[in-house]
VOGU-947390 format. One line per 2 residues: number of its first residue (from 1); their letters; for each residue x, y, z of C-alpha. Coordinates in steps of 0.02 Angstrom, whole numbers. Last residue first. Layout:
NUM) A) X Y Z; ...
***
This chain:
492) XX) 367 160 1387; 433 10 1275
490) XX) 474 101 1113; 582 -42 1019
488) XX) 433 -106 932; 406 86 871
486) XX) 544 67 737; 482 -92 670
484) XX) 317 -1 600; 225 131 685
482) XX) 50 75 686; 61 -98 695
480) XX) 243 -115 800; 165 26 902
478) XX) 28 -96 970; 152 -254 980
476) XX) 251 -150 1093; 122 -81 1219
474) XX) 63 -250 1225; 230 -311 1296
472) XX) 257 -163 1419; 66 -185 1466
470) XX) 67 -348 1514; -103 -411 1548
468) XX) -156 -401 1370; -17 -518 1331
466) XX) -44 -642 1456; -225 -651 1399
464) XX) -169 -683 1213; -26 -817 1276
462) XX) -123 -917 1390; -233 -927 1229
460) XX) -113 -963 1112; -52 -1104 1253
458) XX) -240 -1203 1291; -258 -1189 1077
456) XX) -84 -1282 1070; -90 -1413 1187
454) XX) -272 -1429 1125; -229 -1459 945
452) XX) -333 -1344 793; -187 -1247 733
450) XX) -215 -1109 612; -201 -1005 754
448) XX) -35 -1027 782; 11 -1039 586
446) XX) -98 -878 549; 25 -792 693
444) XX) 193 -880 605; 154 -809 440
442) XX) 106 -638 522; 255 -633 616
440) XX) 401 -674 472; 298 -564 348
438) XX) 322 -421 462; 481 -458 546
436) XX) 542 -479 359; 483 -310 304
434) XX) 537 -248 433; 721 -320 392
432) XX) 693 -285 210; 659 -95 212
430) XX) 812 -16 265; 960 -114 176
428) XX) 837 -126 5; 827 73 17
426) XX) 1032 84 33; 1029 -66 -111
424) XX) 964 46 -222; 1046 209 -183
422) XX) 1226 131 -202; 1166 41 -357
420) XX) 1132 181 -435; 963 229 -518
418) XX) 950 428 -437; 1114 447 -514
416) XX) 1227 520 -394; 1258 725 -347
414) XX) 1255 687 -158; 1089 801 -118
412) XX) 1018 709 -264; 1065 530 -200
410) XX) 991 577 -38; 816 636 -111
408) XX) 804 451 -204; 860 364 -45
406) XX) 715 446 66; 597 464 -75
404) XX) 638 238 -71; 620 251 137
402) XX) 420 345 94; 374 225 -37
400) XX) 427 59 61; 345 132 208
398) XX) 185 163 105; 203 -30 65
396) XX) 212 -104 227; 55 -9 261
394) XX) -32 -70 109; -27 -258 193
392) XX) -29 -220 358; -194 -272 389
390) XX) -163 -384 518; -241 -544 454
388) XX) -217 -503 287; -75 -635 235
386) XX) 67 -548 184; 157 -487 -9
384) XX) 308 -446 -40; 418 -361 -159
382) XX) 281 -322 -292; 158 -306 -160
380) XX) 253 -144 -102; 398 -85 -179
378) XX) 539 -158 -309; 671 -68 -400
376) XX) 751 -97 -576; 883 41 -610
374) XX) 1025 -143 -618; 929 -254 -497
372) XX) 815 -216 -341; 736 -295 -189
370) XX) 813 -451 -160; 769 -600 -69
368) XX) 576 -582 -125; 434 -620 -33
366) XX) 266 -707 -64; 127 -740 56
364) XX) -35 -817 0; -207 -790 24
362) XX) -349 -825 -129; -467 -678 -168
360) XX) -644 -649 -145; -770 -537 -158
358) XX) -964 -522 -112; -1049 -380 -201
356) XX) -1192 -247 -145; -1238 -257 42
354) XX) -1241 -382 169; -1340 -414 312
352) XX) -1415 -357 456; -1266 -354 574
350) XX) -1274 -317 740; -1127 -202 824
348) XX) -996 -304 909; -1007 -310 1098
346) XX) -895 -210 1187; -748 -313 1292
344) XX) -760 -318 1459; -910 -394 1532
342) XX) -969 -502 1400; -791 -583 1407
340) XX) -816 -743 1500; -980 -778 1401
338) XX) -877 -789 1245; -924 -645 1123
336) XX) -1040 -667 974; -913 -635 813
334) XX) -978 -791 715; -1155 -791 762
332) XX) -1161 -598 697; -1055 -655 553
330) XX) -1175 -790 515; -1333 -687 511
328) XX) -1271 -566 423; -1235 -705 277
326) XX) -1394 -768 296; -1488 -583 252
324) XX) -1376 -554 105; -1407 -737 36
322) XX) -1292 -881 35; -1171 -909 -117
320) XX) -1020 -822 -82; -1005 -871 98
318) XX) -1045 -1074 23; -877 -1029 -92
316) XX) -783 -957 45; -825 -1121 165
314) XX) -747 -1233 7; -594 -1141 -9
312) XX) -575 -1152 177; -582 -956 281
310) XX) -527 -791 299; -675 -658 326
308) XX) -618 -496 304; -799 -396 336
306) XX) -815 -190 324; -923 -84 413
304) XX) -1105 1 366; -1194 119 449
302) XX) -1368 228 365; -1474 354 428
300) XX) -1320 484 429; -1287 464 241
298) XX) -1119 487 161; -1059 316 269
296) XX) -887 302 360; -858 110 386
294) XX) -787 24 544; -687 -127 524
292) XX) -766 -320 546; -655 -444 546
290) XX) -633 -643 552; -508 -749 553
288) XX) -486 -925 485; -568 -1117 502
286) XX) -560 -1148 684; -617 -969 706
284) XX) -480 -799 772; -587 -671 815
282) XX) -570 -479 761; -658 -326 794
280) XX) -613 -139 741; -682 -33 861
278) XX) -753 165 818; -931 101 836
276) XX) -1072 165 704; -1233 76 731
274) XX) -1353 -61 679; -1254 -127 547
272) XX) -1248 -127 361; -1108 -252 278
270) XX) -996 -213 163; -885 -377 85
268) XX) -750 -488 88; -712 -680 91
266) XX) -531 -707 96; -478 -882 37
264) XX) -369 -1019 129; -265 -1153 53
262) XX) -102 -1041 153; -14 -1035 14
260) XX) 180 -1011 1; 334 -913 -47
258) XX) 489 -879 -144; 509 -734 -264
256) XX) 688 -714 -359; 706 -546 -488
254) XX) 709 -619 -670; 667 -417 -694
252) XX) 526 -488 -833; 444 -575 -672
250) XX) 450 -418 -549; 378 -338 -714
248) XX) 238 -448 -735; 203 -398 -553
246) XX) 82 -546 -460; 76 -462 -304
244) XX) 35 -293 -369; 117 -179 -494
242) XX) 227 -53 -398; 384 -100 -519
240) XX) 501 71 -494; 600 89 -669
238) XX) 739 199 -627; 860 300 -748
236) XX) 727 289 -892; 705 252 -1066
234) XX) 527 231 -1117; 459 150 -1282
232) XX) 311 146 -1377; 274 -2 -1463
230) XX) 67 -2 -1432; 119 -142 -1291
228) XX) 224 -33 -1202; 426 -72 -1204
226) XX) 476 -29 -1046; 694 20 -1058
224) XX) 817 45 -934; 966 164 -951
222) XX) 1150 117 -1006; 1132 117 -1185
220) XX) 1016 289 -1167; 1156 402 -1216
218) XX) 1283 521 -1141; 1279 466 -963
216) XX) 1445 476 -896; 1502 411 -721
214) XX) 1417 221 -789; 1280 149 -725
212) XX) 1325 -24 -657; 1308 -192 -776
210) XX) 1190 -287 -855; 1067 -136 -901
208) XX) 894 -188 -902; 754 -239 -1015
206) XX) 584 -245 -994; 446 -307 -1112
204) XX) 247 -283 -1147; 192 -156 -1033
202) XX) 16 -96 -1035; -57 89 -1031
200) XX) -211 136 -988; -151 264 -936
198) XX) 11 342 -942; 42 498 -814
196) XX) 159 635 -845; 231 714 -690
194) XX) 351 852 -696; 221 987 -703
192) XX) 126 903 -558; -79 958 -556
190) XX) -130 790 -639; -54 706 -466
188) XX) -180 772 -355; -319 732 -444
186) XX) -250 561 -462; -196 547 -274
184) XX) -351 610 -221; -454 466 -332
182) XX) -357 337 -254; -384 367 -97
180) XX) -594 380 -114; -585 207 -209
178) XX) -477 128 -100; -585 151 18
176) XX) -510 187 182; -505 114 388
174) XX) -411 208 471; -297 143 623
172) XX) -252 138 804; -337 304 811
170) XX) -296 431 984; -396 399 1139
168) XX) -483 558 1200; -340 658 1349
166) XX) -411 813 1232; -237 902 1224
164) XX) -120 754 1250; -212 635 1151
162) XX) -214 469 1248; -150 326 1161
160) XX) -273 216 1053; -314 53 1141
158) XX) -276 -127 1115; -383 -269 1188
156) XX) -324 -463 1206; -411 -620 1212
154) XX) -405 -771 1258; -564 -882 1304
152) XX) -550 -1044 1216; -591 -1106 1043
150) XX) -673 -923 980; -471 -821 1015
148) XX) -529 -665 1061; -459 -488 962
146) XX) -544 -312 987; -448 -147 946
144) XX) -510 23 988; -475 190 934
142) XX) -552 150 764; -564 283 600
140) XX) -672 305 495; -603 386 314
138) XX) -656 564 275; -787 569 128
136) XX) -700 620 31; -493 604 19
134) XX) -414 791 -8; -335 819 195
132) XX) -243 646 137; -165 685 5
130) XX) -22 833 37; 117 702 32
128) XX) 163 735 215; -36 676 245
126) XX) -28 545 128; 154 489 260
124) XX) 66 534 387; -88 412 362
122) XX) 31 286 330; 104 290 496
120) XX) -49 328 574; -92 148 516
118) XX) -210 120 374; -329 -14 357
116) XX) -389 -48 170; -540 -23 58
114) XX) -631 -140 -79; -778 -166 -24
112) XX) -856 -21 -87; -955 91 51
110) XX) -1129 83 15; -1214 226 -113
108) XX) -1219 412 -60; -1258 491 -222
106) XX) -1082 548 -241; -1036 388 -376
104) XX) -843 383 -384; -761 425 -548
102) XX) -671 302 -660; -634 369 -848
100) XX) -476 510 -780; -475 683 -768
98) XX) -599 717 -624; -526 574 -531
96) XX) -482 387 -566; -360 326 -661
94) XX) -404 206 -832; -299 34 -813
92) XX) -159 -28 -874; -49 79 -761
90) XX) 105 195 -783; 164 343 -688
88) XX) 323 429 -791; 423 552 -688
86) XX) 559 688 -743; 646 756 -576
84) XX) 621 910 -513; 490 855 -385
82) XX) 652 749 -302; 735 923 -240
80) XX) 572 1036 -184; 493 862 -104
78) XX) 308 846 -157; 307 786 -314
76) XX) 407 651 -264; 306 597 -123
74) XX) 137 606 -256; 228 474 -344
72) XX) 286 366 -198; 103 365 -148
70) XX) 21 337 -346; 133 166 -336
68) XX) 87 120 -162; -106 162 -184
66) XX) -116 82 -360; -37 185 -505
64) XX) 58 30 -546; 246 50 -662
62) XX) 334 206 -589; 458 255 -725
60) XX) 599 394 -654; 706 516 -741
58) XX) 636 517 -892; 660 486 -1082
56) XX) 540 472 -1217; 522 356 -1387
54) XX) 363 329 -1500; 479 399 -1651
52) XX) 640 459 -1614; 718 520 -1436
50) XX) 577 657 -1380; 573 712 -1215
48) XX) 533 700 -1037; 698 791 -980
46) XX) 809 701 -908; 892 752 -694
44) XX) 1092 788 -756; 1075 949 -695
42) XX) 990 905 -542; 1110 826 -491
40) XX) 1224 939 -536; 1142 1076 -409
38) XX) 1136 978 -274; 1332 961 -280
36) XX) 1346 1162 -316; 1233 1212 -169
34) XX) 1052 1267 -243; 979 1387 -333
32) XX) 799 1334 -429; 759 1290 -608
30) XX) 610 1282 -669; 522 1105 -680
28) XX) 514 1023 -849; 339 962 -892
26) XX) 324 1014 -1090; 119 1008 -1143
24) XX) 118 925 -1309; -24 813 -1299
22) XX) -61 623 -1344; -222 566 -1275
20) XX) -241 395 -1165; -360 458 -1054
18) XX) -268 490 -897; -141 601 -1032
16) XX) 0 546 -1130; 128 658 -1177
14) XX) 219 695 -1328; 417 725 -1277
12) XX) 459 923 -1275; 596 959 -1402
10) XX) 786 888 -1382; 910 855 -1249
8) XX) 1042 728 -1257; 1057 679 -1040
6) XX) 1165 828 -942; 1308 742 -860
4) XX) 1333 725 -679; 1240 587 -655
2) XX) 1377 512 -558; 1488 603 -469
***
């Protein structure tokens, strides 16, 4: 089987903490009883160590210690087979947490603008990780969901299922900074033996192997290589690339990426409001969509939610440029409900303005038709990247993290080498068709709406109210968000 044989060992590799600082703490799991084909694979799992000067070995190099990259981290940690692997986490920027240069200000400031919309999906997977009961404050969450179309009068409202025990409606979603996420997966992670984290650290060259791993691994000509920009080197059986949209190692890999722009910019920013309300809202304008997502605040005097507003180039720059008190005052015009739906759908809550920065960031979608070369992998943003309209951006990602644990733990149990091809292209086999229906249907929603003809307005919004009528078909596009392509086939 491959991966059978034990990697050149040698003395305790210098580590590299949050900070950047070299120390000499070993992070070899014990060893643990197991059936005889589990038990050579984890035999031939490399120890972090030393292989000449500026050189280590591990099993596994995650490249991004964003939310998907930190994720699949803190999922290897926790499984008993995968934590005994050797793992690298590598980012170019300082982590956040007790250990790390970033820390989160507790004196109750606004909610950063920077957060994301987590599905229960998502939210289990942190939670299997043993994350999510550490993020402060708690993440809100909405039980309600809120979209009309503002050029007719479709619309369509999705609500939480009822909790068995309570009968209350169960979330649709969370709604996190990435801030608060982040910093619980760092603490977290600075507490894994096995785990040695890199930061800042920046990546100056990949290379690959050109052909298949071979049975016998008795040097490092057949493992992948980061070259850091200080010269250090790391040899690894897997080099995960979790670096973002625009990965510099999805472009090293020489990895295909098609795609396309939408010539539309996303304005957000946190906005204070005159009350809490567990709904996310969304309507669909003749220039983009807009949202506004439910905020958890650290004082009880103040509210705040969360604006996504999608728009022209030129509309996001005006956004960026009127004053705190304007902009409120244009969301609140922007969200008012059609007269036809006063009566049922909740109003929005009133926006007084906005509060600290405004950001922005061009939209695009980009995909790749494969997922993985020679121990090169690809997860989250780095393998494709959606239009925000549905927030399903991250979650995409966390299912990436949990199906590649998935392949990585099965390899183990077989006795393979966690960087085969067999276990690669099992992962790619799982995630690329949701992936694809995901992509596929929020490209071709932003192109319905996008449209400003009246054949086509009149029909979206036949559509939207034909939807919410039909509970079998809205009960499927609800679990398709928070379950993922699996739960589109669950039609009671």
């Amino acid at each position: 089987r491959e991966g059978r044989e034990q990697l050149q060992s040698g003395p305790a590799a210098e580590g590299v903490d949050a900070a950047g600082n070299a120390s000499r703490a070993a992070v070899e799991a014990p060893a643990r009883r197991r059936p005889s084909r589990v038990r050579a694979a984890a035999a031939g799992a490399a120890k972090p160590e030393r292989m000449g000067e500026a050189k280590r070995l591990v099993d596994v190099a995650i490249v991004g210690a964003g939310l998907v990259g930190s994720t699949l981290a803190a999922q290897l940690a926790r499984r008993p087979l995968c934590s005994q692997l050797s793992v690298a986490l590598l980012d170019r920027h300082a982590l956040r947490g007790s250990g790390g240069a970033v820390t989160l200000d507790p004196g109750g400031a606004p909610p950063s603008a920077r957060v994301s919309t987590l599905s229960p999906r998502s939210v289990d997977i942190l939670r299997g990780a043993g994350v999510w009961e550490r993020v402060r404050p708690r993440p809100a969450s909405f039980g309600r969901m809120q979209v009309w179309d503002r050029q007719g009068n479709g619309s369509v409202t999705y609500d939480g299922d009822p909790d068995g025990a309570s009968g209350e409606a169960l979330p649709l979603g969370y709604v996190a900074e990435n801030a608060t996420v982040l910093q619980a997966l760092h603490d977290l992670l600075r507490d894994q033996a096995n785990l040695s984290l890199m930061a800042p650290a920046s990546i100056s060259s990949l290379s690959l192997p050109h052909t298949e791993p071979p049975r016998k691994l008795t040097d490092v000509s057949s493992l992948a290589k980061v070259e850091l920009a200080n010269g250090d080197q790391i040899h690894a059986r897997l080099v995960v690339a979790a670096d973002g949209a625009l990965s510099s190692l999805r472009s090293m890999s020489k990895l295909p990426v098609y795609g396309w722009r939408y010539d539309q910019v996303a304005v957000t920013t946190t906005v204070r409001v005159d009350e809490y309300m567990p709904i996310a809202f969304q309507t669909f304008l003749k220039t983009g969509p807009l949202a506004l997502l439910p905020l958890q605040s650290a004082s009880p005097s103040e509210h705040y939610s969360n604006v996504v507003w999608s728009t022209t180039t030129a509309e996001a720059e005006r956004l960026l440029k009127v004053t705190d008190a304007e902009f409120g005052r244009e969301v609140n015009e922007s969200l008012a409900l059609p007269p036809s739906k006063g009566s049922s759908m909740d109003p929005p809550p009133y926006v007084h303005g906005s509060v600290g920065k405004r950001l922005s960031f061009p939209l695009c979608t980009r995909v790749c038709s494969s997922y993985w070369r020679s121990r090169f992998v690809l997860i989250g943003d780095a393998a494709h990247s959606v239009h925000p309209l549905a927030g399903q951006g991250v979650n995409i990602g966390m299912a990436d993290c949990e199906t590649l644990a998935d392949c990585l733990e099965q390899a183990l149990e077989s006795g393979m080498d966690v960087g085969s091809a067999t276990s690669l292209k099992r992962y790619e086999q799982r995630r690329a068709p949701e992936a694809a229906v995901m992509v596929g249907g929020l490209h071709f929603l932003q192109q319905l709406f996008a449209s400003g003809t009246p054949l086509v307005t009149k029909l979206r919004n036949v559509g939207l109210n034909a939807v919410d009528q039909t509970p079998v078909v809205k009960n499927a596009f609800k679990r398709l968000a928070t379950e993922g392509l699996a739960g589109l086939f669950r039609w009671q």
